[in-house]
N, C-alpha and C positions, 0 to 999 in steps of 0.2 A: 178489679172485676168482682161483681156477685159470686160470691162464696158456693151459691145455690148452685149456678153455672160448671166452676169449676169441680165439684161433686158429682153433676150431670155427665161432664165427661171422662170422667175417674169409672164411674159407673157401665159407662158407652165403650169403656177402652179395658174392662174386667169381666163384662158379664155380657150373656147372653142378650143385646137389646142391639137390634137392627140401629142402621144405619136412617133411615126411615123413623123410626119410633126417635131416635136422637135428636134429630132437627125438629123432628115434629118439636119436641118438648122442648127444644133451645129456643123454637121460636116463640113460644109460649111465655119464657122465660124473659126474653131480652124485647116480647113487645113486636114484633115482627118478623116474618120471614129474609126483609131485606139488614133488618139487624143481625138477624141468626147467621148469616154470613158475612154478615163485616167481621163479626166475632171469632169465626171460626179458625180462621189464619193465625190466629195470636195462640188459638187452644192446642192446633197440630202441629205450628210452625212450619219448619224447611231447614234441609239439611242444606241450603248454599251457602250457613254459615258454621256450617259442622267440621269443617276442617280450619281446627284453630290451633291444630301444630303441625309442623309444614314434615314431609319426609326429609329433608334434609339430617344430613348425618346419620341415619337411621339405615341398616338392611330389610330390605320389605319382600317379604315371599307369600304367596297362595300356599299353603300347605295342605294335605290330607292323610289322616291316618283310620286304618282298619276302626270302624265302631263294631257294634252289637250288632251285627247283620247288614251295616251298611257302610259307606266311603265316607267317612268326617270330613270336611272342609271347614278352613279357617284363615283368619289373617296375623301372620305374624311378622310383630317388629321388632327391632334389635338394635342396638347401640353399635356402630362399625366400630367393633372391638374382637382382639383376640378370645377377650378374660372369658371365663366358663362365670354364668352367670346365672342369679336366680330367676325363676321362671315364678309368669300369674295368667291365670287360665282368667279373661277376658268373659264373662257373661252378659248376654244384651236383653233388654226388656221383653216383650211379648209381642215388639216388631219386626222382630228379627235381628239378623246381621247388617244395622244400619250403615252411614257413613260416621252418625254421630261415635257408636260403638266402637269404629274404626280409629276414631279419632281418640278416644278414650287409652286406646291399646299405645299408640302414639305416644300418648302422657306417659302412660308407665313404662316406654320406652325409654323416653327424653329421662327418664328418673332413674336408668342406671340399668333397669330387669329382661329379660326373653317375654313379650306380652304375646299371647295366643288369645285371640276375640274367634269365639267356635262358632258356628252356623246349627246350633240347633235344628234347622229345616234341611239340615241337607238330606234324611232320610227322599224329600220330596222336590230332591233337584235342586238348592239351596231358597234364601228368603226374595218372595215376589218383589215387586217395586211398590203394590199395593198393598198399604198398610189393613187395608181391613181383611183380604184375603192374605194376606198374613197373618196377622191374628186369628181367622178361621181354623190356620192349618195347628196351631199349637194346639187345641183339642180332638188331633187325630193321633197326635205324637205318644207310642209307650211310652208311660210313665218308667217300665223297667229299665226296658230300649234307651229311651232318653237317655235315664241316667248314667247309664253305663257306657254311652256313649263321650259323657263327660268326664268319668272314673277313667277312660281310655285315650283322655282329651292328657290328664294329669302323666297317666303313664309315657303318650307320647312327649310330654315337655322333658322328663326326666330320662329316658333313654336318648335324646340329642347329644350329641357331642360336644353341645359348646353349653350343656348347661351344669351346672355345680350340684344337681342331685336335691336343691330344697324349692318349692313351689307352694304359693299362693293363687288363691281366687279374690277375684270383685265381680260382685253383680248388681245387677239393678229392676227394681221391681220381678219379674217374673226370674231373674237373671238374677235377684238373690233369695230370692227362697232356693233357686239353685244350688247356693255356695252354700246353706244352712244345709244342706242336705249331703252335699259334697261332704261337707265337716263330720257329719253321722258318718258317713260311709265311707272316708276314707282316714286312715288314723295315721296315717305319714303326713298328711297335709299339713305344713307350718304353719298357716295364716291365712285365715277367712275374711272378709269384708263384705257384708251384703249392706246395700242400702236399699230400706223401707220393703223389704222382703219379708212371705208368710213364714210362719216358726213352723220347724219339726215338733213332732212329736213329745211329749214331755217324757214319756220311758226312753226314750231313743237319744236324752240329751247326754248319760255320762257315756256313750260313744265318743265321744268330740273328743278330741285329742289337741287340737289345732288350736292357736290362738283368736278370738275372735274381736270382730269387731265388728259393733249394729251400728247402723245410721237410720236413724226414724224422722217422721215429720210430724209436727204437734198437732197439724190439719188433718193426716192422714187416719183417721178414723178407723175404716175399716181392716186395714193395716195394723193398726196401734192395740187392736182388741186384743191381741193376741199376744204383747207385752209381760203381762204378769207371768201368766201361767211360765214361761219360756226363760223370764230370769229367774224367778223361784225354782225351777228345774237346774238351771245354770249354777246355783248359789249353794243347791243342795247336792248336787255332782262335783263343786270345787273345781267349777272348769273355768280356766283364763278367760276374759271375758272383759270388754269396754262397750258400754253403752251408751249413747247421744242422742236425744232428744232435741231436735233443732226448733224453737218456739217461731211460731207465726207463718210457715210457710208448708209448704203442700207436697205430698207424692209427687215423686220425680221433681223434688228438688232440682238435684244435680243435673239435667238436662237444658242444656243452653239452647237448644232447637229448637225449645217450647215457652215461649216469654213469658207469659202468661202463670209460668205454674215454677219455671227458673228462678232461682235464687240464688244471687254471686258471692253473698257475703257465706252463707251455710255454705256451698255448694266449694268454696275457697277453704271453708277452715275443716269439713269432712274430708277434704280431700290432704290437706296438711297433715290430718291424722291417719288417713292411710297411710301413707311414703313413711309416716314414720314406725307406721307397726312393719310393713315391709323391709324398714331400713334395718329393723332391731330383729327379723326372723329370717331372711332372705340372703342380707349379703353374705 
């Protein structure tokens, strides 16, 4: 697909630009209105293929715990096991609490850990079925509130009972600028993963305590600007730290939902490098 395209809706799914002003311009792009919607379906996909690990042998609970002035809700999964296990606070894009997200949490079920996938939206009743009034609502969300609704995400994985006291994040697009921020702000945290997430602050970086780990996309542009400043903070702080540049492929990699912009091969071997920084902080 037109590189031009996938930029357009990077653009469409980030910034302030109608849904209207979108197609307009996709159809602009692809030569027609009835091409701008043949297109489209490849760009947003569908979660009927989002559940690609089944609940089987897993415990699966709705949870909520006390946030910042409001009821957290989340999905958590679990290994039907006795063992006190390590815990990963589960971050989902700027759609919300998908199925795909769901399905994510699943994997790092299936991988041994306590995965908590949090609802960011639950201040507003949790996330719509509508992605673009989804996306509306993450620019009404405190940024303080937020966070600390996620700080309280961490607290409640470590006060359970079945869990061993050490805890990780992964997130994705808006879900890891998340985790980079988590890592500032919480200095018990053993182990960060954001993929293609905005960077903290550069004075805010010897905060981190946490082991981390970036996943970038070489196409991700406006994502990637923000690369230097962030390891040269990282390198001059002496903080743990792996960084991956995956060549040829695009923001939100990792999402299988989305064909168009999914990459199996990256999205396979990022994910190999998580379980293993989890395997080495977590168990």
């Amino acid at each position: 697909m037109d590189q031009r395209i996938i930029n357009l809706f990077d653009e469409y799914t980030h910034k302030p630009l109608t849904r209207q002003d979108f197609l307009s311009r996709l159809a602009k792009l692809t030569g027609s209105t009835a091409l701008a919607m043949a297109v489209l379906p490849m760009l947003e996909g569908g979660y009927a293929s989002a559940q690609t690990v089944s609940e089987d042998g897993l415990d699966i609970e709705n949870v909520s715990w006390q946030g910042d002035g409001t009821e957290m809700k989340g999905y958590l999964a679990r290994p039907k096991s006795k063992d006190k296990l390590g815990s990963v606070l589960v971050i989902h894009e700027n759609r919300g609490l998908t199925p795909h997200i769901k399905d994510i949490a699943r994997r790092v079920a299936k991988a041994g850990y306590m995965a908590l996938a949090a609802d960011a939206l639950s201040p507003f009743g949790g996330t719509p079925a509508n992605e673009d009034e989804a996306r509306g609502l993450f620019a009404k969300l405190d940024p303080v509130k937020n966070l600390n609704n996620f700080l309280k995400g961490l607290d409640y994985l470590k006060s359970r009972p079945d869990s061993n006291g050490k805890t990780g994040a992964v997130g994705f697009c808006w879900g890891g600028g998340m985790v980079n921020q988590l890592a500032v702000n919480d200095a018990t945290l053993d182990a960060a993963v954001a993929y293609y997430g905005s960077q903290p602050k550069a004075e805010d970086v010897p905060k981190i305590k946490a082991s981390l780990m970036l996943h970038y996309a070489s196409l991700d542009q406006r994502i990637n600007a923000g690369i230097p400043a962030y390891e040269a903070a990282l390198k001059a702080a002496g903080t743990k730290y792996e960084l991956f540049v995956y060549e040829g492929v695009n923001h939100a990699f990792n999402n299988d939902t989305s064909p168009e912009r999914y990459n199996e091969a990256a999205a396979k071997l990022a994910w190999e490098r998580t379980l293993r920084l989890f395997k080495e902080k977590l168990s």
